[in-house]
N, C-alpha and C positions, 0 to 999 in steps of 0.2 A: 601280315602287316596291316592288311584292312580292319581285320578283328582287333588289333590292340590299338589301331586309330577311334574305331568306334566305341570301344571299352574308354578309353580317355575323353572321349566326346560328350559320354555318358556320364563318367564321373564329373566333370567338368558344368554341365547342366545342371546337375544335382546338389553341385558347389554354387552354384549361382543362386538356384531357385533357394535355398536353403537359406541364403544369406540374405536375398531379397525379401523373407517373410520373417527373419530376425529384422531387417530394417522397418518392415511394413509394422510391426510389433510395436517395435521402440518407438515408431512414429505417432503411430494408433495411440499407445500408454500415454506418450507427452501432451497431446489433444485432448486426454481426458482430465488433465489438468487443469483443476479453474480456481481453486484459492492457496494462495500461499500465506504460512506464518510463521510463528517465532516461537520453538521448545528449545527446552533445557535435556529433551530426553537424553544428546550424548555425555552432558556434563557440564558441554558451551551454549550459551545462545547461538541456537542456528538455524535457518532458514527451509521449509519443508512444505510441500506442494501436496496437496491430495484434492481429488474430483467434488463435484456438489452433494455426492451423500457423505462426503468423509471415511470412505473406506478403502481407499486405497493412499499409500500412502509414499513421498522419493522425497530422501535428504538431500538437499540440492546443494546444499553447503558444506565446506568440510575445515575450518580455521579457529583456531585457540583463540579464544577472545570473547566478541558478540558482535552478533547482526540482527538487527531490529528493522521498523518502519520498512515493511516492503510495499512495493507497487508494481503493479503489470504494466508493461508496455500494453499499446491499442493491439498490437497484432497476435501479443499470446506468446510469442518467442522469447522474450526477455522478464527479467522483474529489476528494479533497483531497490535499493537500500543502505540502508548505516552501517555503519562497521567500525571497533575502538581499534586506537594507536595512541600509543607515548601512555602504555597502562591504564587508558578513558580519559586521558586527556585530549585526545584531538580526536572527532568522529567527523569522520569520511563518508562521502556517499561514491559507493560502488555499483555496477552493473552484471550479470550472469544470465547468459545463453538458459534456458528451464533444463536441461540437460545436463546443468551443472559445469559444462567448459567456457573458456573465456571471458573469466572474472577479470573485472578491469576496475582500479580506483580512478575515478574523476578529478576527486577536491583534494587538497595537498596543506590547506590552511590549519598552521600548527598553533595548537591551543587552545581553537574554535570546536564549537559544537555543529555536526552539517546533518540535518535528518530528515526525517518527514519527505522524499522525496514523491517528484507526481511527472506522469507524460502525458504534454500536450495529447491533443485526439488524432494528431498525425505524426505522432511518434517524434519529432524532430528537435522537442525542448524536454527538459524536463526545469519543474521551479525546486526549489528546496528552501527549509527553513538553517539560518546561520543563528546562534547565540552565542555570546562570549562576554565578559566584564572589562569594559574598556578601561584606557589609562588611569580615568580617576574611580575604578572599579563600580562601576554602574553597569545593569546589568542591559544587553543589546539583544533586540530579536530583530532579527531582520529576514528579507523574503531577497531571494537570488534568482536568477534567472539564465539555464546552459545551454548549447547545445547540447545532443542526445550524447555526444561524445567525449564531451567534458571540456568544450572550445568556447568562447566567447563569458564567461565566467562574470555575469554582471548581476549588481543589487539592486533593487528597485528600490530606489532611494524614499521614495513618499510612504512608502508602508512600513507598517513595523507590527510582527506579529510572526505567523506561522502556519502549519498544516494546510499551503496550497495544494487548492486543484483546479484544475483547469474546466470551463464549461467550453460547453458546444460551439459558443458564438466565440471563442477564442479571448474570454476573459479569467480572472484569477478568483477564485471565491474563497476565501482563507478566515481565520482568527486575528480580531486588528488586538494589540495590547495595548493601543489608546482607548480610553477613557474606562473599559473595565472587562476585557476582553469579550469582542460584539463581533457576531458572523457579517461580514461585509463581502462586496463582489467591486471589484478594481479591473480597469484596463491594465494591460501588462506593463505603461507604463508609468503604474501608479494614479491616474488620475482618474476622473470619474467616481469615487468611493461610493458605491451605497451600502448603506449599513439596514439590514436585515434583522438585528436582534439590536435590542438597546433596554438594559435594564441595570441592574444592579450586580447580578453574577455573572459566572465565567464561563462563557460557551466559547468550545473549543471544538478542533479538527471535525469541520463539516464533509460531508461526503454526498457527491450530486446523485439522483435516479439517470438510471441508464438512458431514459426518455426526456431528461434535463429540464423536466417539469418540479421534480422537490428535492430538498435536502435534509438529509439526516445529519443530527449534532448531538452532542455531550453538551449537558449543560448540569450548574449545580442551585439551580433558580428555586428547586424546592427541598434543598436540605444536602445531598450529597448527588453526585454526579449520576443520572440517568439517560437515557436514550429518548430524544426528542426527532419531531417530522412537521418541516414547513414546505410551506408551495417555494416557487423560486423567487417571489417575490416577498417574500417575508410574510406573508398573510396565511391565517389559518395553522398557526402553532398548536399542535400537540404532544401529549407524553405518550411514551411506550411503554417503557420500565418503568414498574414501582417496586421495587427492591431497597431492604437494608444495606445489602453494598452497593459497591460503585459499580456503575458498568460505561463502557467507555469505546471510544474510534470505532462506530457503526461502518459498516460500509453494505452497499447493496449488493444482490443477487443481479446475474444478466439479464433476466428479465424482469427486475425491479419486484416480485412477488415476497423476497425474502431480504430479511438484513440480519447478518451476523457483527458481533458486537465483545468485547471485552471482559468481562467480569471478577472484580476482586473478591472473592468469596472466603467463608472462614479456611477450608479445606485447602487454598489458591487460587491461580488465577486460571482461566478457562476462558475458552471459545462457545458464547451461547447463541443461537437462529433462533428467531420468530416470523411471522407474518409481518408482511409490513404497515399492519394496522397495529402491531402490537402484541397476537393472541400467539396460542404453542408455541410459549419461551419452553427451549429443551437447551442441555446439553448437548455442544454437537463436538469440541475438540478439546480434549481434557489435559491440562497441564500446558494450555498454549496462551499463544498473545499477539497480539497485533497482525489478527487475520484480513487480510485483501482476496477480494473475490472478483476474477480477471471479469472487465465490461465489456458489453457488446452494444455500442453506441448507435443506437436508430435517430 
């Protein structure tokens, strides 16, 4: 009797320890997760995670349709993003665990566009951009503001524009569609406007340094859209890209060293890194789009 108590003892340990370094595994792989994006590899747009060299790589998504525009929560656990219904007529912003369990829709508003979603630096908001063609078919951007959970469902009435993100000091820095689409930074609620770019072209979806000293933008000020880097005050503009295509939605590395960036190329679109002065543009994610690289805010 004692031998086949300890015989089950033993098997028993060996069940533990075995499942604890499958958990430690799974745990370990999803840590090494730092930029989520958007491929066509299964057929759909769908949402895919892989570490900072780009070789590893987990389909986090699994839905007939598309998902686009992702973003990391501050802690690493989560990303949100877009998702189509009513055939692309109504886009939703949804939430998923990095694990891929407990996808949850937010926004429910039929016939509106809801994308570009962002988390506050303490997890607890996310802003998102709404567009749609009101009654007398004009067309509306506007900037919304949720809890993380999809509660409190409000629009910051004074702005109008899109691709928020949230700074460090708990303000909104986004694209205004007044006067000709110009990087501005806004209180959350609306007020305060400073406008950052003021020219002639269209600079769109800014993305803050991890250290919330510069921002990287899309702009099309010298012929077609490229990869631009300002101080947070607007001062000290330059270019990155000088490319025949577009390239586009820059966003930073953690420790601000690198920015991966969009590209519409003859071959498609792709996932390209540089320096963040600019130098070794490479290919880094082939056949992707709208890469986000999880931040680590000092």
């Amino acid at each position: 009797m004692k031998i086949q108590n300890f015989k089950l003892v033993k098997t028993v340990t060996f069940l533990v320890l075995i499942l604890g370094s499958i958990v430690y595994c799974q745990e370990n792989k999803s840590s090494s997760y730092t930029i989520a994006y958007g491929s066509k590899e299964s057929g759909d747009m769908e949402i895919y995670l892989t570490d900072s060299e780009g070789k590893e790589k987990f389909k986090l998504t699994n839905r007939k349709g598309r998902d686009g525009y992702v973003a990391w929560s501050p802690d690493g656990k989560k990303v949100a993003m877009y998702a189509y219904h009513d055939d692309g007529n109504t886009w939703s912003i949804h939430t998923i665990n990095i694990d891929g369990t407990n996808r949850q829709r937010l926004t429910h508003a039929k016939d509106k566009w809801d994308s570009s979603p962002a988390w506050s630096t303490n997890g607890k908001k996310i802003a998102f951009a709404r567009e749609y063609a009101n009654e007398k078919g004009a067309w509306q951007e506007e900037i919304w503001l949720m809890n993380s959970d999809g509660s409190k469902q409000t629009q910051i009435k004074y702005l109008e524009g899109g691709g928020a993100v949230f700074t460090q000091d708990g303000k909104l820095l986004y694209h205004s569609k007044k006067k000709s689409y110009e990087i501005c930074i806004a209180d959350l609620d609306g007020s305060n406007i400073v406008w950052l770019t003021n020219n002639d072209a269209k600079e769109l979806h800014p993305d803050i340094s991890p250290n919330g000293k510069q921002v990287a933008f899309m702009s099309d000020r010298d012929g077609n859209f490229e990869i631009y880097v300002m101080n947070i005050d607007g001062s000290n503009q330059k270019r990155l890209t000088n490319n025949n295509h577009e390239d586009w939605n820059p966003s930073w590395s953690s420790d601000g060293s690198k920015i991966i960036f969009q590209s519409s190329e003859a071959d498609g679109k792709h996932v390209n890194i540089m320096n963040n002065d600019g130098s070794s543009v490479r290919r880094f994610i082939p056949n992707a789009t709208g890469a986000a690289w999880l931040k680590k805010h000092k």
